[in-house]
N, C-alpha and C positions, 0 to 999 in steps of 0.2 A: 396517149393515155387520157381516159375522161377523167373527169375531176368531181366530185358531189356525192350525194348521198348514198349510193350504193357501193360505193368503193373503199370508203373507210374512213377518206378523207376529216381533216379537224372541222371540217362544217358541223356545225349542232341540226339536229335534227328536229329541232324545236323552232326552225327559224321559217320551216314551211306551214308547221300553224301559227306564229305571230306574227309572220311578214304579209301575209292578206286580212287580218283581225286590223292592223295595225294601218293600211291601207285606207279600210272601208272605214276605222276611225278617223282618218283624217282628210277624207273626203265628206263627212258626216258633220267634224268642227268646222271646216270651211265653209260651208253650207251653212250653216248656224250664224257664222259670223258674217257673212254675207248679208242673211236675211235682218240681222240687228244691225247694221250698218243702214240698210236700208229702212228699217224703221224709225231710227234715230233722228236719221234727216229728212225723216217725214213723206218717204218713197216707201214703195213696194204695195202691201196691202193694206187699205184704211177699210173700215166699216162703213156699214151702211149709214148714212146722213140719217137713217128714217128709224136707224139702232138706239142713234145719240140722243134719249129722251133723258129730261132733267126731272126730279120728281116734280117738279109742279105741272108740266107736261102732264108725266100721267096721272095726277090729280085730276086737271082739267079734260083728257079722253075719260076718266071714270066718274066725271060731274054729267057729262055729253052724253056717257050711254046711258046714265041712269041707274048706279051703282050706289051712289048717293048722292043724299039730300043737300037744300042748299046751305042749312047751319050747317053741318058738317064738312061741305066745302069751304066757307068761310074758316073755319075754327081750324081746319089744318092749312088752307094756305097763309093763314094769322102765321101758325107754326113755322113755315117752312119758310115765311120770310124773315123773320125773328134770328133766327139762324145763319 
């Protein structure tokens, strides 16, 4: 005698759409937790070294290209070391 869905049996029929929903969510949290485990202790993916600018950084690339002047540079890096 088979046993499942087509036969009558007390299986709910509802259990073959949230038993793959329920699946691909929990291969989805694991995956997550994974990737913040790995962030936490400072593994997995880091940025670019060349991303990590501080403002005064880019003060000083937009003093270099010519963006502005040099009271203006003065008077904001006054600011941002004040701070």
């Amino acid at each position: 005698m088979m046993y499942g869905w087509w036969d009558g049996s007390p299986t709910h029929w509802y259990g073959m759409i949230f038993g793959p929903i329920m699946m691909i969510a929990l291969v989805v949290l694991t995956v997550l937790i994974i990737a913040w485990a790995l962030r936490a202790f400072g593994l997995g993916w880091q940025p670019d070294p060349k991303e990590r600018n501080t403002p005064l950084d880019t003060l000083k690339h937009r003093f270099a290209r010519g963006e502005i002047d040099r009271a203006e540079y003065e008077d904001r890096r006054r600011l941002l070391s004040d701070s």
